[in-house]
C-alpha positions in Angstrom: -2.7 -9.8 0.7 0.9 -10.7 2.3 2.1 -8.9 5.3 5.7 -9.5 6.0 9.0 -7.4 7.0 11.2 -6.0 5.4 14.2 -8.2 6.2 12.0 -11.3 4.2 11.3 -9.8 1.0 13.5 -11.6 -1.1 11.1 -14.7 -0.5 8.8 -13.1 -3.1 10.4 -11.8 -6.0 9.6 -14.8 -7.9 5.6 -14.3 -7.4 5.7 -11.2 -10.0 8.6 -10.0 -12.4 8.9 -6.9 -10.8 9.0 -7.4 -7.6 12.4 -8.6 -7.1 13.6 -4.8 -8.5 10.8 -3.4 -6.3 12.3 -4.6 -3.1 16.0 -3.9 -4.3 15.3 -0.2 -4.9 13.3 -0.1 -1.5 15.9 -1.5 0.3 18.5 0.8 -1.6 16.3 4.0 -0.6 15.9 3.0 2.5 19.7 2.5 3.4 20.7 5.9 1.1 18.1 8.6 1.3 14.4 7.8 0.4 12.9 10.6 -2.0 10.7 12.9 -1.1 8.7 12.7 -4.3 7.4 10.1 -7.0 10.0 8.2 -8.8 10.0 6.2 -11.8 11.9 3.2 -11.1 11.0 1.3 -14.5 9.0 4.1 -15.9 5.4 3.7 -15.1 5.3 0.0 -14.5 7.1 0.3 -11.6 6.7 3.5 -9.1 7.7 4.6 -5.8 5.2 7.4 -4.0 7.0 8.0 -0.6 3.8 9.7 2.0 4.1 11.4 5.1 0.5 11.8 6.3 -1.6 11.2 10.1 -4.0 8.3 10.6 -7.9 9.0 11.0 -10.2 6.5 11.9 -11.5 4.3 9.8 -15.3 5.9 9.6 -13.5 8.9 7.9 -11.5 6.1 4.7 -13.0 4.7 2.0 -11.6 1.4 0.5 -10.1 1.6 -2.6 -9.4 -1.4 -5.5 -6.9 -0.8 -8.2 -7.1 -3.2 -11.6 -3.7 -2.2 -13.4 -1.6 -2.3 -10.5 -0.3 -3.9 -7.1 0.4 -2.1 -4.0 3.9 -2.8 -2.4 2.9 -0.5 1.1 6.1 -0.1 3.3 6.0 1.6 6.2 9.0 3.7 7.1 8.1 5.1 10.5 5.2 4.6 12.6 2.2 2.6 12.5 -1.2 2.4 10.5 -3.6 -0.2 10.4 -4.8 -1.1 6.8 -8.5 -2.5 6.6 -9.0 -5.2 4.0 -12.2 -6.5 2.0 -13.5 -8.1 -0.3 -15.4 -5.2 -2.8 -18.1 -8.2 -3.7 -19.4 -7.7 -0.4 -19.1 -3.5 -0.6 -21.0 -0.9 -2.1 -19.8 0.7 -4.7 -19.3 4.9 -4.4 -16.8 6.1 -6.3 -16.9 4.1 -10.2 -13.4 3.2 -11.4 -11.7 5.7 -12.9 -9.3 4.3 -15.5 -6.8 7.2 -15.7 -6.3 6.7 -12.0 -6.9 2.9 -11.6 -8.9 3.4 -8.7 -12.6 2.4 -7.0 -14.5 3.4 -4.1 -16.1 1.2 -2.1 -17.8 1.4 1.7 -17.8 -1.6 4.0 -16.8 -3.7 5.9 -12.8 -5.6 6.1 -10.3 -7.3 8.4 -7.8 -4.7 10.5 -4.4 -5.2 9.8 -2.0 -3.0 11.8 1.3 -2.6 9.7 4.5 -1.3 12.0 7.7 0.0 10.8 10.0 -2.6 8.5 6.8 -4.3 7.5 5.0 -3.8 4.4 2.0 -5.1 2.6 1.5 -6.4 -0.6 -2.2 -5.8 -1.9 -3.5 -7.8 -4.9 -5.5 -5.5 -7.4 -9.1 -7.5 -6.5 -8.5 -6.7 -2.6 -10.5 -3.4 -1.2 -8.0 -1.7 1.2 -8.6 1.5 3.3 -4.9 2.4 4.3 -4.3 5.6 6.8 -6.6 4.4 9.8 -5.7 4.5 13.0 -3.7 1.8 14.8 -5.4 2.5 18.1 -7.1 5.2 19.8 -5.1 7.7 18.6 -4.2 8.8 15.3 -0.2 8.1 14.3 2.3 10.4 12.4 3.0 7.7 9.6 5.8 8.1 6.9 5.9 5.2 3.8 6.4 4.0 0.5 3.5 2.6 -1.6 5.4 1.2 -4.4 2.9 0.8 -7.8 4.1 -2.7 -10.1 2.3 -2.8 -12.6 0.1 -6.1 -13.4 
């Protein structure tokens, strides 16, 4: 996982082939209008899914791994925290489902709280359970997952 903002993202486009376009489009969105729907930025090997959701806390989320793609999350506006985990040490409860590239998994993980203008890049081995609250209450949170594929 790397948690960073915004304004440092051109430090990584060399660590995947995509990612330099990733961050150019985000940036781009974010300074022209961001879309209210999914958009195909490099057909489906690179893909924006802008959300507009409320936290819950984290007894309600499941963690989820992904094997075909990495998660680019940005947040927009507000604040989530985004638990982290290692699936190894989870139980399994949802199998992966290829046409979706996701897993289930309950546990255990790490808290990181992501604000606006920061994002997190998740690795496809990492167990994440994004949408929990950043604090006692739950948070109105708008952002961009961006899927690059592997």
């Amino acid at each position: 996982m790397i948690k960073d903002s915004l304004a440092n993202a051109s430090i990584y486009a060399a660590v995947h082939p995509r990612f330099k376009q990733a961050f150019e489009w985000l940036v781009a969105a974010i300074a022209g209008g961001i879309p209210e729907s999914r958009v195909e930025i490099d057909g489906t090997s690179l893909v924006a899914l802008p959300q507009r959701y409320d936290t819950h806390p984290f007894d309600c989320r499941k963690f989820e791994t992904h094997e075909k793609f990495i998660d680019i999350q940005y947040i927009v506006s507000g604040c989530e925290s985004i638990v982290m985990g290692d699936p190894k040490e989870m139980d399994p409860v949802v199998p992966y489902d290829a046409a979706k590239d996701i897993a289930f998994f309950a546990g255990r993980g790490a808290v990181e709280t992501v604000r606006a203008g920061e994002f997190l890049i998740i690795w496809p081995h990492e167990a994440h359970a994004p949408g929990c609250d950043p604090g006692p209450e739950a948070a109105a949170v708008y952002k961009i997952v961006l899927k690059v594929a592997v």
